[in-house]
Residue frames as a rotation matrix with the C-alpha (Angstrom) as fourth column:
UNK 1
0.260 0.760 0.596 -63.34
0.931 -0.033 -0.364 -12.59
-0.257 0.649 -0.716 18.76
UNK 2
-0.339 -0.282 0.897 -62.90
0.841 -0.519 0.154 -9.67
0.422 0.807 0.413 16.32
UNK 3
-0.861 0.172 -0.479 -64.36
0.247 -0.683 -0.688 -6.36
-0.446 -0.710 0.545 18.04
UNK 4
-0.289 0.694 -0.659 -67.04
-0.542 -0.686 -0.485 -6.16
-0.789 0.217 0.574 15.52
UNK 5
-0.987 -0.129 -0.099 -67.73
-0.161 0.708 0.687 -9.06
-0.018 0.694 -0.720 13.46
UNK 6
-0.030 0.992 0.121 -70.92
-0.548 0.085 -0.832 -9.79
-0.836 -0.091 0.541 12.00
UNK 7
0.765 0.293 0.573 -71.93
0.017 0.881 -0.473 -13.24
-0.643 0.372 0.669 10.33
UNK 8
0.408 -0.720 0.562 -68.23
0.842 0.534 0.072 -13.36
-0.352 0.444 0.824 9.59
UNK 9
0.137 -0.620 0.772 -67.39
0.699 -0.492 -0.519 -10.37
0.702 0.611 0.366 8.40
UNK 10
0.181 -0.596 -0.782 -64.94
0.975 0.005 0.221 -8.14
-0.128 -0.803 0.582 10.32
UNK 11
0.886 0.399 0.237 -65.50
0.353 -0.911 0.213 -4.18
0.301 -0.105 -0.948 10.96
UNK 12
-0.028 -0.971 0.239 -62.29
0.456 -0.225 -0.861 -1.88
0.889 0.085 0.449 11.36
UNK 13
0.497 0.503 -0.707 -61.62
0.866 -0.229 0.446 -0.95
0.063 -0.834 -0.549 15.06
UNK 14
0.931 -0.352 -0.094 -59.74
-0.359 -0.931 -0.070 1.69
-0.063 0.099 -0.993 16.35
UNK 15
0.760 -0.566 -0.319 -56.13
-0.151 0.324 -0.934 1.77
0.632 0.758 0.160 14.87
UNK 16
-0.465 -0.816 0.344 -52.70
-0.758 0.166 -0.631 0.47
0.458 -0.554 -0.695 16.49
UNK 17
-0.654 -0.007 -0.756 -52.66
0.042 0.998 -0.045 -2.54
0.755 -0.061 -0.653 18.60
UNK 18
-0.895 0.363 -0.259 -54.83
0.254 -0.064 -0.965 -1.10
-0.367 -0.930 -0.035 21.32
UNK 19
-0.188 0.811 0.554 -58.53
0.792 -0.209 0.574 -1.11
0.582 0.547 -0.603 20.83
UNK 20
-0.070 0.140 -0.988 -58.42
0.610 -0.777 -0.153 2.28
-0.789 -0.614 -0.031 23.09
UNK 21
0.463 -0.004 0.886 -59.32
0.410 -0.886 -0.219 5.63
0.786 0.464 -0.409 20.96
UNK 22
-0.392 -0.913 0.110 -56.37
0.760 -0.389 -0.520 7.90
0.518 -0.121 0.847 21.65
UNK 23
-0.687 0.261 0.678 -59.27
-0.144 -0.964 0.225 10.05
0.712 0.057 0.700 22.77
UNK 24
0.217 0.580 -0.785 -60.96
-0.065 0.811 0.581 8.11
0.974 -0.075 0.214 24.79
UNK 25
-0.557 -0.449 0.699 -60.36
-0.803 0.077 -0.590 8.01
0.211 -0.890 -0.403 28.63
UNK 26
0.032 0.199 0.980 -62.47
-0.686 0.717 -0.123 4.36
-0.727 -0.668 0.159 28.88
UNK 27
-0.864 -0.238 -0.444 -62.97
-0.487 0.618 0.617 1.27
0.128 0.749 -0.650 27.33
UNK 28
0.147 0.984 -0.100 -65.94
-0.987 0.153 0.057 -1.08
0.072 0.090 0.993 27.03
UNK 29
-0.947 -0.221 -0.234 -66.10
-0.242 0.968 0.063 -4.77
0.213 0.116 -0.970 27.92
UNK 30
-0.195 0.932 0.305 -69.25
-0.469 0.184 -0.864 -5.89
-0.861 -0.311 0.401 26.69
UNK 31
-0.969 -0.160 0.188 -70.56
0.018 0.715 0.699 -8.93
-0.247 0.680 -0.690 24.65
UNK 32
-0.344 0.939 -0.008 -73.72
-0.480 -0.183 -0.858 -8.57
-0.807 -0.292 0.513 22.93
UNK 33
-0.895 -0.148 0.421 -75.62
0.116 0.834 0.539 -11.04
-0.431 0.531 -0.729 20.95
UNK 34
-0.109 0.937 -0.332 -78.41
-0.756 -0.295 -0.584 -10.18
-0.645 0.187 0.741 18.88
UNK 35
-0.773 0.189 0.606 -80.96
0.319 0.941 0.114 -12.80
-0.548 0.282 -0.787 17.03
UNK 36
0.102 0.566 -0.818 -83.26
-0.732 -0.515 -0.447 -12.40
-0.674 0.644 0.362 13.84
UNK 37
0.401 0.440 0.803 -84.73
-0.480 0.848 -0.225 -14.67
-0.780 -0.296 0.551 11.82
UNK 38
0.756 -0.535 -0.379 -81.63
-0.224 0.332 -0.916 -14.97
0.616 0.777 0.131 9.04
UNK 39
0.415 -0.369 -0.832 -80.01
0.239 0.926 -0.291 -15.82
0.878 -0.078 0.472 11.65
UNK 40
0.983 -0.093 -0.158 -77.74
0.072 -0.597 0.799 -13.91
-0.169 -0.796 -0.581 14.89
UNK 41
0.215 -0.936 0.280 -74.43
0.370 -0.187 -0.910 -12.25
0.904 0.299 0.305 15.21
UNK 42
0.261 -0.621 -0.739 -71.93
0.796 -0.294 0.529 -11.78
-0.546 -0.726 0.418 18.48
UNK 43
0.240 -0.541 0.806 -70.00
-0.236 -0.838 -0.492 -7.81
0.942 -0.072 -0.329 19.13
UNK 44
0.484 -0.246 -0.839 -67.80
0.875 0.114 0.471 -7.50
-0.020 -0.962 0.271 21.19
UNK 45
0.759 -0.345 0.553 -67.45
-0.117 -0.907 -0.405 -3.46
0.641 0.242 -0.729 21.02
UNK 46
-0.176 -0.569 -0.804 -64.10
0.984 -0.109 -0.138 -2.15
-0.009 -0.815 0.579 23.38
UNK 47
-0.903 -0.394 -0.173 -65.11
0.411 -0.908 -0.079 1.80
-0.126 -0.142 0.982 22.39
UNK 48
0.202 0.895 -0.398 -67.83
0.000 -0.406 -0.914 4.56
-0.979 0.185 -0.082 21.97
UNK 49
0.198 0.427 -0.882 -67.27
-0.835 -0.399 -0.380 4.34
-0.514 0.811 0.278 18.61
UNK 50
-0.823 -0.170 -0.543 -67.36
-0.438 0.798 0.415 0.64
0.362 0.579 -0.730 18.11
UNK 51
-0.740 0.673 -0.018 -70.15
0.588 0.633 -0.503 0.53
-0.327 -0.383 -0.864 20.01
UNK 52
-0.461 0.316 -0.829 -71.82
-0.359 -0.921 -0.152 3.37
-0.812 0.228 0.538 17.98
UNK 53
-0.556 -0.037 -0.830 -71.32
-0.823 0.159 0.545 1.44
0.112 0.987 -0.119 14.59
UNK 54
-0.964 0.259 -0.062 -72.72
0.266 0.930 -0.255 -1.58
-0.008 -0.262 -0.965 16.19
UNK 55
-0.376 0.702 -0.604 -75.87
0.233 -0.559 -0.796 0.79
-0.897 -0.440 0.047 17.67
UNK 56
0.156 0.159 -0.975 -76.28
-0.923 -0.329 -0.201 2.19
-0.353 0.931 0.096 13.71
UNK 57
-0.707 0.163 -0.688 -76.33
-0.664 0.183 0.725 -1.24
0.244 0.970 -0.022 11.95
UNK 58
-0.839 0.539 -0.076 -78.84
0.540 0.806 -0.241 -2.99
-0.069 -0.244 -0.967 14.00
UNK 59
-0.529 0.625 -0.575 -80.81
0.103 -0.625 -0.774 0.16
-0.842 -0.468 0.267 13.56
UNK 60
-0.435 0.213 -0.875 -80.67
-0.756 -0.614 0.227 0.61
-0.489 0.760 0.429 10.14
UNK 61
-0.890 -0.342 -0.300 -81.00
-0.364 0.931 0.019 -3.03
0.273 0.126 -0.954 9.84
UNK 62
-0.806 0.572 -0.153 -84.28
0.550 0.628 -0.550 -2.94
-0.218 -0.528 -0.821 11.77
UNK 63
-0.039 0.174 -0.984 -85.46
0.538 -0.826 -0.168 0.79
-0.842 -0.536 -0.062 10.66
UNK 64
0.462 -0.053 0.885 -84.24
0.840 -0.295 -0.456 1.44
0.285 0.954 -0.092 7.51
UNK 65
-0.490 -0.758 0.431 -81.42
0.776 -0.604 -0.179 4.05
0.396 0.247 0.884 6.62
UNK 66
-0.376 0.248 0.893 -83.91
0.446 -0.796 0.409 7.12
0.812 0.552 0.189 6.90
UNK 67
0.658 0.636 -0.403 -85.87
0.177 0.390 0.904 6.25
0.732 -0.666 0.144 9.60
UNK 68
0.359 -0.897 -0.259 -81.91
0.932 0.359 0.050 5.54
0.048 -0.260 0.965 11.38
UNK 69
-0.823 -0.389 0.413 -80.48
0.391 -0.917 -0.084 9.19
0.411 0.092 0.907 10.11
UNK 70
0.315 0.880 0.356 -84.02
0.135 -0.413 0.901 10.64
0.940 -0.235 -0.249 11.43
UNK 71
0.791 0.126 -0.599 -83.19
0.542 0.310 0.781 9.03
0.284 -0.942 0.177 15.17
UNK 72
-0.074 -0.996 -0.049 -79.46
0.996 -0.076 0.036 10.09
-0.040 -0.046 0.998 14.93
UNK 73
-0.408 0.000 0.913 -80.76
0.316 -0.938 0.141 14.03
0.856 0.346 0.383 14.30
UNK 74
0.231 0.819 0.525 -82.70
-0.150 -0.503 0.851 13.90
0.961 -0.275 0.007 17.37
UNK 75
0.459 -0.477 -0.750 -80.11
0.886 0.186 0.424 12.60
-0.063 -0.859 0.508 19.90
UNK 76
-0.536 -0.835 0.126 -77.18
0.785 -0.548 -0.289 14.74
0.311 -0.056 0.949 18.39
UNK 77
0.075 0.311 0.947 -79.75
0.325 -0.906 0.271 17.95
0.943 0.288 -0.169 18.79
UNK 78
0.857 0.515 0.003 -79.69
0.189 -0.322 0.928 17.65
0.479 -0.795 -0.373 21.95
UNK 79
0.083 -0.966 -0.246 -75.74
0.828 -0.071 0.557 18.18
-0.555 -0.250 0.793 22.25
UNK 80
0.136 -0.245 0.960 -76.23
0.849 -0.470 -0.241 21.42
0.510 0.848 0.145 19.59
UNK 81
-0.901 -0.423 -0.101 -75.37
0.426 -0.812 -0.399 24.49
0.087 -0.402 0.912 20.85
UNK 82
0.307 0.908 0.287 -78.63
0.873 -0.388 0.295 26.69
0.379 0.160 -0.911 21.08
UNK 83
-0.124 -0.116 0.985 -78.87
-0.026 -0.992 -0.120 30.65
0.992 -0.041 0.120 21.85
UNK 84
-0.797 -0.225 -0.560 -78.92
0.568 0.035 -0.822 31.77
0.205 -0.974 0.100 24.94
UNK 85
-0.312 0.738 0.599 -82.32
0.327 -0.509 0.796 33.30
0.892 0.444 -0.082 26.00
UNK 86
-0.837 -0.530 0.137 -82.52
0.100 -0.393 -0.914 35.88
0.538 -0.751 0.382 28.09
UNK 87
-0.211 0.414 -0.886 -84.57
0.964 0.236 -0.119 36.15
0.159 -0.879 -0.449 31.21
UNK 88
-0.253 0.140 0.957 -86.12
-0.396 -0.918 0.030 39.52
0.883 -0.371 0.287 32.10
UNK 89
-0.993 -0.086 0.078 -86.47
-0.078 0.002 -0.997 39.85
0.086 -0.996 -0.009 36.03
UNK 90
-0.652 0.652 -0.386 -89.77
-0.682 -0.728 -0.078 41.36
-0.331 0.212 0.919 35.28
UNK 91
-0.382 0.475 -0.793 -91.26
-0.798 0.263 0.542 39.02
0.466 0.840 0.279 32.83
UNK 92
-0.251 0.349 0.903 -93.69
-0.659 0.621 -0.423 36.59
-0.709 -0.702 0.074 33.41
């Protein structure tokens, strides 16, 4: 099966004959089947970022685009940088 294939149509994985990302120090081996009532589609992701794209169209799919780009602001924040805030000894 295609790494990413949904009701037939086929998603681009990562490039060259290896589904590894050159960046990547693992792989995934996971089949996941999801069902809904037009009908169900098989993934079979091998990366974080075939399993990402999977993760984002069953959301947006269930959620709606906005709703989707909403959820996706509130993981990544937690990976933003933030100031550093200092500590007085003193301070309660």
């Amino acid at each position: 099966m295609p790494p990413y294939e949904r009701q037939g149509q086929v998603f681009a994985s990562s490039p060259g004959p290896s589904r590894e990302s050159p960046m990547s120090s693992h792989t995934i081996d996971a089949d996941i089947k999801v069902k809904w009532a037009e009908g169900q589609s098989a993934y079979s992701p091998g990366t974080p970022e075939e399993l990402l794209l999977i993760a984002v169209d069953l959301l947006v799919r269930d959620r709606g685009s906005e709703a989707t780009r909403s959820f996706i602001e509130q993981v990544l924040e937690r990976y933003a940088p933030h100031e550093a805030i200092a500590i007085e000894p003193d301070a309660r």
